[in-house]
C-alpha positions as CSV (number, residue, x, y, z in Angstrom):
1,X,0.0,0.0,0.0
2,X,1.4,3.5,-0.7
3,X,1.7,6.7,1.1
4,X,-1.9,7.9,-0.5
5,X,-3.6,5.1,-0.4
6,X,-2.7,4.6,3.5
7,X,-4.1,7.9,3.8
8,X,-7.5,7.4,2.4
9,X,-8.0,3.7,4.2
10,X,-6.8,6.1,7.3
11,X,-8.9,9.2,7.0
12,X,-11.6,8.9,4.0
13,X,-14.8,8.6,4.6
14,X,-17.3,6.4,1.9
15,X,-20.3,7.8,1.4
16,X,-23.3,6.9,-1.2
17,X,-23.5,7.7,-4.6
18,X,-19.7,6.4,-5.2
19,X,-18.3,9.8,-3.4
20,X,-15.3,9.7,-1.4
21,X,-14.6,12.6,1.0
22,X,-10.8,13.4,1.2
23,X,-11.6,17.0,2.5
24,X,-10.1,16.7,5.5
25,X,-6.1,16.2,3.4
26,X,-6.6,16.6,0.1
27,X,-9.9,19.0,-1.4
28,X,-10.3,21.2,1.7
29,X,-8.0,21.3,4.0
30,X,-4.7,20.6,2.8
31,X,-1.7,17.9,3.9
32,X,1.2,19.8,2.0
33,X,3.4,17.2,2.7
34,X,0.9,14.2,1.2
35,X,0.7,17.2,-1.7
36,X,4.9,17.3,-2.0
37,X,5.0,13.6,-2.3
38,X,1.9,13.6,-4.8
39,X,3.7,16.2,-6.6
40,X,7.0,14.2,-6.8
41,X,5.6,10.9,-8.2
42,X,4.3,13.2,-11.3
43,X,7.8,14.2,-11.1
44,X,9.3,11.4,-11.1
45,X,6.8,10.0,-13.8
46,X,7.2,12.8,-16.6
47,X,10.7,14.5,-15.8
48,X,12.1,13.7,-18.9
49,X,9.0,14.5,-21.0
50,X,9.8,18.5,-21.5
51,X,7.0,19.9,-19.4
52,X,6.4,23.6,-20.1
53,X,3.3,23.9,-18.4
54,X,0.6,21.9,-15.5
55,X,-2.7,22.8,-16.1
56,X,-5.2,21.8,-14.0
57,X,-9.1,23.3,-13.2
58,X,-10.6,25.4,-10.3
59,X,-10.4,24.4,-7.7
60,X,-9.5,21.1,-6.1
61,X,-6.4,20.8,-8.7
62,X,-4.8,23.8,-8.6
63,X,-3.1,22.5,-5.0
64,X,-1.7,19.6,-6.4
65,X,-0.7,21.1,-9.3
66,X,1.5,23.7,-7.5
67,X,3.4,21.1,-6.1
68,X,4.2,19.3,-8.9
69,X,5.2,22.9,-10.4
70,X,7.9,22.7,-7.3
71,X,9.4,19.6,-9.1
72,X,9.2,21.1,-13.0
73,X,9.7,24.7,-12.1
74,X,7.2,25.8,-14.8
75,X,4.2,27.8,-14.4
76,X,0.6,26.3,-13.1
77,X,-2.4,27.3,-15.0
78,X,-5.7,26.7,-14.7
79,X,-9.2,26.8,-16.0
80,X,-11.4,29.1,-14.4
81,X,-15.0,28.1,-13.9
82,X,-16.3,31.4,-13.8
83,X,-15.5,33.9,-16.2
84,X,-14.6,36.8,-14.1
85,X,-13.9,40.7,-15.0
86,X,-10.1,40.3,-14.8
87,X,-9.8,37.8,-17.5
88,X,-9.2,40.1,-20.7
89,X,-8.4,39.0,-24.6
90,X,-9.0,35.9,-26.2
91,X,-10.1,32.8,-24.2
92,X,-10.3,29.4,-24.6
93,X,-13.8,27.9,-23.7
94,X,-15.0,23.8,-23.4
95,X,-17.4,22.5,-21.5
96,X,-16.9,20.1,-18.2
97,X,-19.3,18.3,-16.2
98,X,-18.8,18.2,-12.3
99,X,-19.3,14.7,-10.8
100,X,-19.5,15.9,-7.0
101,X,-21.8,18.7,-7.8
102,X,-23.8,17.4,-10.1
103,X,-23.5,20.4,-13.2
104,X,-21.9,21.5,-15.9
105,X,-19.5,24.4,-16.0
106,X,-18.3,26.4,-19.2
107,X,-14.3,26.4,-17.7
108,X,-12.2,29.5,-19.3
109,X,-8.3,30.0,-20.0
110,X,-6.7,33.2,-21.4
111,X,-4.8,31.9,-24.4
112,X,-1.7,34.1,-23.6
113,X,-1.1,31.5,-20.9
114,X,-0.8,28.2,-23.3
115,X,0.4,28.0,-26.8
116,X,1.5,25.4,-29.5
117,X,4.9,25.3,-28.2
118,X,4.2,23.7,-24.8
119,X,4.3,20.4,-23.6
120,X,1.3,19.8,-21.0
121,X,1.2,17.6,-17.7
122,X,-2.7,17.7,-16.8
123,X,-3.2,17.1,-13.3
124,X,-6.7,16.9,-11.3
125,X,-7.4,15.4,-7.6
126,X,-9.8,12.7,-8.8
127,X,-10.8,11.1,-12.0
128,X,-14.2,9.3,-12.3
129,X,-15.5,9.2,-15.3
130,X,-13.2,12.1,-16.9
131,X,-15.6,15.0,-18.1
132,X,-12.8,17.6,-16.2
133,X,-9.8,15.5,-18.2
134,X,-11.5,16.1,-21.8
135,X,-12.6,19.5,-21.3
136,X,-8.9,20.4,-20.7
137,X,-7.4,18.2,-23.4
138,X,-9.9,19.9,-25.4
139,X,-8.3,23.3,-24.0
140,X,-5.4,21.7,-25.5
141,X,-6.4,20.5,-28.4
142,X,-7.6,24.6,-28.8
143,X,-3.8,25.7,-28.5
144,X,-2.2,23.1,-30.4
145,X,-0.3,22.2,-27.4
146,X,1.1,18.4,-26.4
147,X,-0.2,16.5,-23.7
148,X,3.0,15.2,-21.9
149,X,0.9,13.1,-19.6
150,X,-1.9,13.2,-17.4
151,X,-1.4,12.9,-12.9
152,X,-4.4,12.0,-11.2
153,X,-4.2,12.1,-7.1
154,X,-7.3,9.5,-7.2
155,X,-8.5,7.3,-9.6
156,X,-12.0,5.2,-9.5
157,X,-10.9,2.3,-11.1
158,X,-14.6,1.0,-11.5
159,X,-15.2,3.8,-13.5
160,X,-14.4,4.9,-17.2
161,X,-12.5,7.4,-17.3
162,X,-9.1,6.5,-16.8
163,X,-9.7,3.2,-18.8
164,X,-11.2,6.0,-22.0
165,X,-8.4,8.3,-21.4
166,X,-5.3,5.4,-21.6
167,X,-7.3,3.7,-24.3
168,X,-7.1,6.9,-26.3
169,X,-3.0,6.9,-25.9
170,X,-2.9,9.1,-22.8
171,X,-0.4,8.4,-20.8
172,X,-2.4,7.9,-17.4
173,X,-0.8,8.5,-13.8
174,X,-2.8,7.9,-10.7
175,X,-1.0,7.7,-7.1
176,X,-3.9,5.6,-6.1
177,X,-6.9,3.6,-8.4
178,X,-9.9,2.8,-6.0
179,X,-10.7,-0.9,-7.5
180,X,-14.0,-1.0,-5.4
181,X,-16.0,1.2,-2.4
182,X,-18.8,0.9,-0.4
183,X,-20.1,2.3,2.9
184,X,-20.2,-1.4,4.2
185,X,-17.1,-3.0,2.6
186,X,-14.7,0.0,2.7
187,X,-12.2,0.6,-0.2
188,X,-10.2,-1.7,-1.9
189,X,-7.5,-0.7,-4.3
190,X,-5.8,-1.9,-7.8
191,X,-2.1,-3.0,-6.8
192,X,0.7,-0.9,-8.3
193,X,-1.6,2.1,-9.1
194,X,1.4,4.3,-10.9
């Protein structure tokens, strides 16, 4: 078992509806050393891949992706999911659909902050069924950028998403895959997640 998965059989809570609740380390308040050793597996995983950029969306990723940044020393960027007064020029625009809350949000990134020339590591605290990861590679597909890979703190494994993404030829990094969970059984996880 490894350090994350340790932590969620320690401190996350099951609840119905296939939702996990990691607020208390990862999504509210924050363990920023479990974040530093999240951040250096992506590092570990995509060092040599020529990262220029980790783009993530509001809000849950945007810790993570900072420390991975600490690792790459490039910038972090994310999607907005509001389109506030400060964001000026050209945008990118897609569409993502929120698993824990239910809706759909029209997510927003100036395009002076991602361009054909960089190499992209996506990272996001969980992947279910992957709306969040295709409206960023959309994002990227907008800017003509590479996807160097994609970091995922927490992966249900019962779930499409990271199963569509890899299929596609994404190059799929989760610290920890949830194989099963249930209020009464608890969580079990896929061996050698990453």
């Amino acid at each position: 078992m490894n350090f994350l998965e340790e932590r969620i059989k320690k401190d996350g809570q099951v609840r119905a509806g296939n939702i996990l609740k990691v607020d208390s380390f990862l999504n509210h308040q924050l363990d920023t050393e479990l974040l530093d050793q999240i951040g250096q597996v992506f590092y570990e995983k995509y060092k040599d891949k020529g990262v220029t950029r980790i783009l993530t969306v509001e809000a849950s990723g945007i810790a993570i992706a900072c420390a991975a940044s600490r690792y790459f020393k490039v910038p972090v960027v994310f999607a907005k999911k509001a389109k506030s007064r400060n964001l000026d020029g050209d945008l990118f625009t897609s569409t993502v659909h929120s698993f824990t809350y239910g809706k759909d949000y029209n997510v927003t990134l100036s395009k002076k902050f991602l361009g054909p020339e960089d190499k992209v590591l996506l990272v996001d605290d969980f992947l279910a069924v992957g709306k969040a990861m295709h409206g960023l590679i959309d994002i990227c597909t907008q800017a003509g950028c590479e996807i160097a890979g994609i970091g995922i703190a927490i992966e249900k494994g019962f779930q499409e998403g990271g199963r569509n993404l890899r299929n596609s030829g994404y190059d799929v990094t989760s610290v920890a895959i949830i194989e099963s969970m249930s209020e009464e059984d608890g969580i079990t996880f896929r061996t050698a997640p990453y």
